[in-house]
LOTIMAR-213840 format. One record per residue: residue in three letters; residue number from 1; x, y, z of N, C-alpha, C in turn. Coordinates in Angstrom, 3 decimals. Layout:
<recs>
<rec 'ALA', NUM, <X, Y, Z>, <X, Y, Z>, <X, Y, Z>>,
...
</recs>
This chain:
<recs>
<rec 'UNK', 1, <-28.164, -23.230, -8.707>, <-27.462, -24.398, -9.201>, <-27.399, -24.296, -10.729>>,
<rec 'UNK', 2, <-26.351, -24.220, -11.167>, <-25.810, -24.447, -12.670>, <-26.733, -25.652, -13.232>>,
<rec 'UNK', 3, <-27.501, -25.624, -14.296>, <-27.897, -26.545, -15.012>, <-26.809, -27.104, -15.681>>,
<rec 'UNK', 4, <-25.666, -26.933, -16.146>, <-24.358, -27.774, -16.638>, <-23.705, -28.640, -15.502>>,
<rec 'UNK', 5, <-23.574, -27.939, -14.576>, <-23.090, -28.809, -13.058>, <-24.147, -29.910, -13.026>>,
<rec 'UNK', 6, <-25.850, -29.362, -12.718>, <-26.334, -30.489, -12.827>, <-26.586, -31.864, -13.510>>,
<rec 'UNK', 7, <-26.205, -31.423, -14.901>, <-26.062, -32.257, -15.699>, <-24.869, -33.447, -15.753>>,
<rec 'UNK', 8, <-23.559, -32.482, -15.489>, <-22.476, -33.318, -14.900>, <-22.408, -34.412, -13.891>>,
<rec 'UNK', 9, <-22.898, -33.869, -12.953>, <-23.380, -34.843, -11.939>, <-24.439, -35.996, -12.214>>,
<rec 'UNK', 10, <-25.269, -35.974, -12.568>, <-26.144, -36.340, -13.423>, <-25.329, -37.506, -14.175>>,
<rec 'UNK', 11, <-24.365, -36.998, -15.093>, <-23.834, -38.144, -15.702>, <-22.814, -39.322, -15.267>>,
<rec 'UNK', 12, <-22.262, -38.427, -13.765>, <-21.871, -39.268, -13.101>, <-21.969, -40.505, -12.148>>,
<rec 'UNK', 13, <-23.189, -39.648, -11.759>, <-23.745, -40.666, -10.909>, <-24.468, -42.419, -11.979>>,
<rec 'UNK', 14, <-24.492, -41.865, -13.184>, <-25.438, -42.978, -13.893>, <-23.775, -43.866, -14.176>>,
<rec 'UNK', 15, <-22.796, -43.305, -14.283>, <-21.142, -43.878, -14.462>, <-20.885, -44.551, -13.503>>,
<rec 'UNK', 16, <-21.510, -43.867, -12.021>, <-21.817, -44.763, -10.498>, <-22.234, -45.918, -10.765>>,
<rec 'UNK', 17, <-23.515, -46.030, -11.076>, <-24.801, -46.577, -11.265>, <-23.965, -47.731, -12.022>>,
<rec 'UNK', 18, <-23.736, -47.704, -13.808>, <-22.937, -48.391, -13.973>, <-22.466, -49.333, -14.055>>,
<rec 'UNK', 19, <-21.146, -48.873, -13.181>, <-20.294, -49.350, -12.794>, <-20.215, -50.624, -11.889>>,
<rec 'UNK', 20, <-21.730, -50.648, -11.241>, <-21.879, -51.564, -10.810>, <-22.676, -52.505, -11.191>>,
<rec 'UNK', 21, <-23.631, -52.187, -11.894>, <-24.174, -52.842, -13.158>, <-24.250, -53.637, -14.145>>,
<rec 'UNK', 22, <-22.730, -53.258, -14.326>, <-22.109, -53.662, -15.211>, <-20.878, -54.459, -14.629>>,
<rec 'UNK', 23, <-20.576, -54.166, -13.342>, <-19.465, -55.122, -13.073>, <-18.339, -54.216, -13.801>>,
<rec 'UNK', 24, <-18.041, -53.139, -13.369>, <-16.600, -52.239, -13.975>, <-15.751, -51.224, -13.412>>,
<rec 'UNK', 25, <-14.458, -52.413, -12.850>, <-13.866, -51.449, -12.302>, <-13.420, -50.052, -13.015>>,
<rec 'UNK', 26, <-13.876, -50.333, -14.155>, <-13.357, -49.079, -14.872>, <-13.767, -47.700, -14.975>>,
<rec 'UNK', 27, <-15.012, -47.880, -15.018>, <-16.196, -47.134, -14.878>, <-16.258, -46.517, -13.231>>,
<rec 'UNK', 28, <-15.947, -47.381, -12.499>, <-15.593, -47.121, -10.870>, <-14.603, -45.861, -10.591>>,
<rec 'UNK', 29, <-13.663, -46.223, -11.699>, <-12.146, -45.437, -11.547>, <-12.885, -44.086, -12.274>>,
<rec 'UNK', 30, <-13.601, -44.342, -13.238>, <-14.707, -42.795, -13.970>, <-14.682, -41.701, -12.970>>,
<rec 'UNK', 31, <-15.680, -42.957, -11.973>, <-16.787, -41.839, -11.423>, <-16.189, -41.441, -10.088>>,
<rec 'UNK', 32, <-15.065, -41.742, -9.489>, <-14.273, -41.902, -8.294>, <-13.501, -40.672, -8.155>>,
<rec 'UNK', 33, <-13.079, -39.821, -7.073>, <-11.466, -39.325, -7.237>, <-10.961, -40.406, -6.821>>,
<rec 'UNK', 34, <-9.357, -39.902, -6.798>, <-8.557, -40.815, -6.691>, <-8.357, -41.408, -4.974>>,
<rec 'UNK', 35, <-8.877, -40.447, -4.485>, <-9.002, -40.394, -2.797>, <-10.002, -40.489, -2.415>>,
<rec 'UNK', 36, <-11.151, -40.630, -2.840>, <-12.367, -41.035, -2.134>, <-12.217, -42.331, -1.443>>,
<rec 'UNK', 37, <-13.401, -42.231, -0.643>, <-13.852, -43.424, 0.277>, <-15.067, -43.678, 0.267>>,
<rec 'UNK', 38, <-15.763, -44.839, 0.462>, <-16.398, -45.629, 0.649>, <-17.078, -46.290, 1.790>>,
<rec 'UNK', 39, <-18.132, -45.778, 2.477>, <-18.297, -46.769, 3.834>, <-19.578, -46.528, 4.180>>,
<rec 'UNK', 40, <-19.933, -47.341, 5.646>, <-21.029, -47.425, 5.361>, <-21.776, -48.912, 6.113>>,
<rec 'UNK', 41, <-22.580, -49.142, 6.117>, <-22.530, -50.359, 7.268>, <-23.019, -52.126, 6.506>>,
<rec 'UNK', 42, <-22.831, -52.627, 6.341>, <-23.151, -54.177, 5.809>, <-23.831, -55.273, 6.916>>,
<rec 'UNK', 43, <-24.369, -56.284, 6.759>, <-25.019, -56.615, 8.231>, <-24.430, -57.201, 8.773>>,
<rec 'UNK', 44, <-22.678, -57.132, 8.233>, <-21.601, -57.717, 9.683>, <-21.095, -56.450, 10.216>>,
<rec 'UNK', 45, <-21.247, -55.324, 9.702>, <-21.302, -54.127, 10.400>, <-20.487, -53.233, 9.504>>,
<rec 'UNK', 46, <-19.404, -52.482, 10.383>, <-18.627, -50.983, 9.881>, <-18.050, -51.613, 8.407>>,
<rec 'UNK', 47, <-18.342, -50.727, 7.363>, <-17.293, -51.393, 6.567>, <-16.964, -49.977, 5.779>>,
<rec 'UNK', 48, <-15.219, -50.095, 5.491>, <-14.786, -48.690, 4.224>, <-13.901, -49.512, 3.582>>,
<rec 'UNK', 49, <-13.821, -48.630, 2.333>, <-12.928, -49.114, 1.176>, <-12.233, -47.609, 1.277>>,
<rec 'UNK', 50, <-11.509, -48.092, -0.140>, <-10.753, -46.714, -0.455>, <-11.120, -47.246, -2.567>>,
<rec 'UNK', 51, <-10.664, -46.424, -3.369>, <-11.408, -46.309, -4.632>, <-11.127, -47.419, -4.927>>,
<rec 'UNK', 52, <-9.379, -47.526, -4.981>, <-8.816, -49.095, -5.402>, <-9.577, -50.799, -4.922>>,
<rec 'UNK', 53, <-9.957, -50.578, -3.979>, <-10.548, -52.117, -2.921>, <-11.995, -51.633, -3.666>>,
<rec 'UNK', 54, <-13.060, -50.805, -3.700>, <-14.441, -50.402, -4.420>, <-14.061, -51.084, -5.698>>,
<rec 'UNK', 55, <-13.217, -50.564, -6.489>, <-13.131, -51.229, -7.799>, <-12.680, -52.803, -7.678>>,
<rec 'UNK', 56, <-12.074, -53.290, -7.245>, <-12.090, -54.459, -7.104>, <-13.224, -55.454, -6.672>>,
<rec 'UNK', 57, <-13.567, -54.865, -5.314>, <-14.833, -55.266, -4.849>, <-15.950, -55.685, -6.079>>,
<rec 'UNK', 58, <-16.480, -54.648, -7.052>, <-17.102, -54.349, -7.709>, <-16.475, -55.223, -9.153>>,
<rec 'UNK', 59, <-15.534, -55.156, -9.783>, <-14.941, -55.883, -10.727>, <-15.471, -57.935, -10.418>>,
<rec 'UNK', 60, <-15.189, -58.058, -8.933>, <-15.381, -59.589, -8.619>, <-16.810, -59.988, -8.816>>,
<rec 'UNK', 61, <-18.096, -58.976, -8.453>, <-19.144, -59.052, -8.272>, <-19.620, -59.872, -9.571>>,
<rec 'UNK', 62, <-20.540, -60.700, -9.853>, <-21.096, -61.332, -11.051>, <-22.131, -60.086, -11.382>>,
<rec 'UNK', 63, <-22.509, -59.676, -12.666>, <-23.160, -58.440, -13.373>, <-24.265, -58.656, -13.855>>,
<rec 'UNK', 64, <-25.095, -57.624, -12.428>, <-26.313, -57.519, -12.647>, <-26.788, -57.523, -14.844>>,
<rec 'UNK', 65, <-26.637, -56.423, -15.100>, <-26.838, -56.764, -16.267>, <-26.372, -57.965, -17.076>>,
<rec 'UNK', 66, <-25.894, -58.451, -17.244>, <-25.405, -59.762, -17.329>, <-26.387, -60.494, -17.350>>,
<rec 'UNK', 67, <-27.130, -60.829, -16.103>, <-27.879, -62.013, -15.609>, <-29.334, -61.404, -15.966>>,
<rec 'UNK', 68, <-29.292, -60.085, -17.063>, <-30.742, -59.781, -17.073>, <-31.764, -58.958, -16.394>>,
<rec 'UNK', 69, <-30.889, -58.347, -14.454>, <-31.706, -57.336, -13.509>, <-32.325, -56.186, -14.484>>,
<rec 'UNK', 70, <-33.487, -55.886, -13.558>, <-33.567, -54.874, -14.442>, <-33.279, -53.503, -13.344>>,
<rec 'UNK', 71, <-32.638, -52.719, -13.945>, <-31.685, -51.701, -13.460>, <-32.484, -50.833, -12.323>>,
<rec 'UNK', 72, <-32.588, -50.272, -11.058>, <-33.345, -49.310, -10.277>, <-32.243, -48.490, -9.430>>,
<rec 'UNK', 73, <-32.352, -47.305, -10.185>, <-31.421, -46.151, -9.784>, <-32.475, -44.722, -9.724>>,
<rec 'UNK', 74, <-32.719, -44.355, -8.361>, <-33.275, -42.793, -8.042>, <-32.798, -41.882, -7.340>>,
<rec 'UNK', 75, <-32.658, -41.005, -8.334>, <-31.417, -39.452, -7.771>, <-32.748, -38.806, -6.500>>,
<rec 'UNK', 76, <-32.701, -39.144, -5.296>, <-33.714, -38.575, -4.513>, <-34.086, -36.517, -4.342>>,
<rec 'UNK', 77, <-32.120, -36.774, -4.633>, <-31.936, -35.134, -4.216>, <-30.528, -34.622, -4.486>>,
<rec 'UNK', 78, <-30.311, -33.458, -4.977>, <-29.279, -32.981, -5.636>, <-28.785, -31.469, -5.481>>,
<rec 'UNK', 79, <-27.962, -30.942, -4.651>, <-27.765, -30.136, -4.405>, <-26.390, -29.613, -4.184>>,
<rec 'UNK', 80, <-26.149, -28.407, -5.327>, <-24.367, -27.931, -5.553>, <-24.485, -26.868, -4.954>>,
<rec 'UNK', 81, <-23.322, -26.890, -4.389>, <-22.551, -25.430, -3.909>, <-21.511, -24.961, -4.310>>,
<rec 'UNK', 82, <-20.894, -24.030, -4.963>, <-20.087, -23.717, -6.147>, <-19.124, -24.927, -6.957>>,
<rec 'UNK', 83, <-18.432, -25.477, -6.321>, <-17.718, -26.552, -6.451>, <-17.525, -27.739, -5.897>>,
<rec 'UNK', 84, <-18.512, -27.791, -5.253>, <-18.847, -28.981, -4.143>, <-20.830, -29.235, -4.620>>,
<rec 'UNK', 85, <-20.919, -30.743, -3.974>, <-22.142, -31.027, -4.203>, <-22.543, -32.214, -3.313>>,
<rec 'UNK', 86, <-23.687, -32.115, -3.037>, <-24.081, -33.668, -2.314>, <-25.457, -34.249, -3.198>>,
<rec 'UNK', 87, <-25.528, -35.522, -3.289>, <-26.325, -36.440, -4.079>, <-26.916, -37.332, -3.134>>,
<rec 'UNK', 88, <-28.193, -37.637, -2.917>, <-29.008, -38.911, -2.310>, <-29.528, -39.296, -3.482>>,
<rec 'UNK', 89, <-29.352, -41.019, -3.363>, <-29.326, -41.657, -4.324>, <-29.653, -43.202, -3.856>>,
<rec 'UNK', 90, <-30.966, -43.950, -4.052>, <-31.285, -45.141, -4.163>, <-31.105, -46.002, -5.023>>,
<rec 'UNK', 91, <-30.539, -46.967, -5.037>, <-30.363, -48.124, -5.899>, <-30.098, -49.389, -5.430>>,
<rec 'UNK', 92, <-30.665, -50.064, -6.596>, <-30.549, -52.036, -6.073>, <-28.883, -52.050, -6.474>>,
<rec 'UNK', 93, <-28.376, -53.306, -5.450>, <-27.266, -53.593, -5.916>, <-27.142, -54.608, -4.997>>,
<rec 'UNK', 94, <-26.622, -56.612, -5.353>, <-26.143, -57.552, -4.709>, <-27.380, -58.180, -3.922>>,
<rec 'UNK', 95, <-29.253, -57.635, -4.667>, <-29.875, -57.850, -3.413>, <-30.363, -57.278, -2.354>>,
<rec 'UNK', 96, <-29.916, -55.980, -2.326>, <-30.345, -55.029, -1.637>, <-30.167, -53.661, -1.890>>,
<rec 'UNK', 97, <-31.961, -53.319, -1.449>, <-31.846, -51.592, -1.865>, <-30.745, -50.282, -0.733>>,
<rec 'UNK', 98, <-30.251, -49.790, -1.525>, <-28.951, -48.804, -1.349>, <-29.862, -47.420, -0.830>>,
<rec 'UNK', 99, <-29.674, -46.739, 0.004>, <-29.358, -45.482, -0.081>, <-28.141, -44.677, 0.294>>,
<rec 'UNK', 100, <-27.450, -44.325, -0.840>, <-26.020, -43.658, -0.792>, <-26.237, -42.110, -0.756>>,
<rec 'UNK', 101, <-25.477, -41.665, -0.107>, <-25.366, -40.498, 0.189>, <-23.661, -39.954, -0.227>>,
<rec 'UNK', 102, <-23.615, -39.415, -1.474>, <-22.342, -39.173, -2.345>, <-22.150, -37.585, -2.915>>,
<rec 'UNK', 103, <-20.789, -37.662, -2.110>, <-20.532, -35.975, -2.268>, <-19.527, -35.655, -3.093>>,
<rec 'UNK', 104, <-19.584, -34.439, -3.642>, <-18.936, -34.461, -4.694>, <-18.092, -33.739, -5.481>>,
<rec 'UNK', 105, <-16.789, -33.604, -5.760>, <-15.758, -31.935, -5.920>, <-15.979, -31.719, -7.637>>,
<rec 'UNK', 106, <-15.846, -31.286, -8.084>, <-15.213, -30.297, -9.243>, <-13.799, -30.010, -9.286>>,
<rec 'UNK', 107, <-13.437, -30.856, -10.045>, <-11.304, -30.829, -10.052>, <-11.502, -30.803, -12.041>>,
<rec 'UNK', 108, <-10.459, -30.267, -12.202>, <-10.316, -29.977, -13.393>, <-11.652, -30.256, -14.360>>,
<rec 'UNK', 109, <-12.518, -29.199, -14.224>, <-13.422, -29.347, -15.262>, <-14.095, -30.940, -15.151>>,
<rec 'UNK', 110, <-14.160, -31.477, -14.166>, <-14.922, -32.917, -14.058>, <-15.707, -32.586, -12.553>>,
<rec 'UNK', 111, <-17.168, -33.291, -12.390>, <-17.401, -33.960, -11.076>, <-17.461, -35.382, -10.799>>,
<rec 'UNK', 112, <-16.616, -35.388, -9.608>, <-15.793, -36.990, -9.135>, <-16.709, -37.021, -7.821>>,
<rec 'UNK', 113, <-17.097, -38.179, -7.894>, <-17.357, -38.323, -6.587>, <-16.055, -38.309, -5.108>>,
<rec 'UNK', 114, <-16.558, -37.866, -4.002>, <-14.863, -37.879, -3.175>, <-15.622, -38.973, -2.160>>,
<rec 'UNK', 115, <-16.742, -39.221, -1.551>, <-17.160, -39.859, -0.584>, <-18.488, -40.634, -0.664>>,
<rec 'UNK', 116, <-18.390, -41.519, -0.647>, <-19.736, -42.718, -0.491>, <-20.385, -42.947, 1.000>>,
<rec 'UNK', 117, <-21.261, -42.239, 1.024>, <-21.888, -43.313, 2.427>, <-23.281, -43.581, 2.308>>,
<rec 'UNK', 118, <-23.226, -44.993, 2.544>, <-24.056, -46.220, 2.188>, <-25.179, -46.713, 3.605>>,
<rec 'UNK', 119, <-26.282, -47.124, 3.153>, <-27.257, -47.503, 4.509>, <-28.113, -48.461, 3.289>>,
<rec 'UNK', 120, <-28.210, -49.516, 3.997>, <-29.036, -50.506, 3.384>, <-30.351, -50.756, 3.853>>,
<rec 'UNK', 121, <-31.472, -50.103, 3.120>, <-33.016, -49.688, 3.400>, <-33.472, -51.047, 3.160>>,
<rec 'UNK', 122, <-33.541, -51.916, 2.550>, <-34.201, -52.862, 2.634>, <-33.953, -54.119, 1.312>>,
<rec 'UNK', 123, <-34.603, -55.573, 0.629>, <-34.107, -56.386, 0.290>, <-34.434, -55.716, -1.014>>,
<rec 'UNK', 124, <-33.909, -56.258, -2.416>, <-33.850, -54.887, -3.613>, <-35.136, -56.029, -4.711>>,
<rec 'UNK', 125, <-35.798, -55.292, -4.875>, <-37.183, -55.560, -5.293>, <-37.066, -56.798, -5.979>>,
<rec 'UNK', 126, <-36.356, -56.874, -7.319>, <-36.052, -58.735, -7.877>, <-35.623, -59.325, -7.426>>,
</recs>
C-alpha cells in the first residue's frame, strides 16, 4: 500500500467525517463520486440514497459541531488495491454509533468514495 494513497484516503475520509459534522453538503459533494451510493439499514429498515439525497439529507441535519459534540471518528481498517480501496470506519452521527464500510476509486488523481454501507452498532456515547 502506497503511503500517498494512504494518506489520500486518510484525508478523505476526515472530508467524510466532516461533512457531517459540520452539516455540509459541500464537503459531502468533496468526498463523494458523483455516482456513489449510500445504504444501509435505519431502525425503520432498508434505506439508500444516491450522493445528491446524502447531501441534502446531511445539509438539513442540525450540526453536531455547532451544538458543541465532541467529534468520534475511528479508521478501524484500511486497505488499497492499486486503484481501488476499502475503509471500516466508526463514527457518532444523529445519536448513534456508525460502522461504515466505504469503498473507494482513484479517478483523476483523487480518492472518492463510490459506496457507503452503514450498520448502526449502538447509541453514540454523548
Amino acid at each position: 500500500m502506497s503511503k500517498a494513497a494512504e494518506e489520500q484516503i486518510q484525508t478523505t475520509i476526515q472530508i467524510y467525517f466532516d461533512s457531517m459534522f459540520e452539516s455540509s453538503a459541500e464537503k459531502v459533494h468533496q468526498a463523494f463520486h458523483a455516482n456513489a451510493r449510500i445504504t444501509g439499514y435505519l431502525p425503520q429498515g432498508f434505506f439508500e440514497m444516491t450522493v445528491g439525497d446524502f447531501a441534502s439529507f446531511v445539509q438539513q441535519q442540525p450540526a453536531a459541531h455547532a451544538a458543541g459534540k465532541t467529534p468520534f471518528l475511528e479508521v478501524v481498517s484500511l486497505n488499497v488495491h492499486g486503484q481501488t480501496a476499502v475503509a471500516r470506519v466508526r463514527d457518532d452521527y444523529l445519536g448513534h454509533r456508525y460502522l461504515d464500510t466505504l469503498s473507494f476509486v482513484q479517478t483523476d488523481g483523487r480518492w472518492l468514495i463510490y459506496n457507503k454501507l452503514f450498520h448502526i452498532e449502538s447509541e453514540a456515547a454523548d
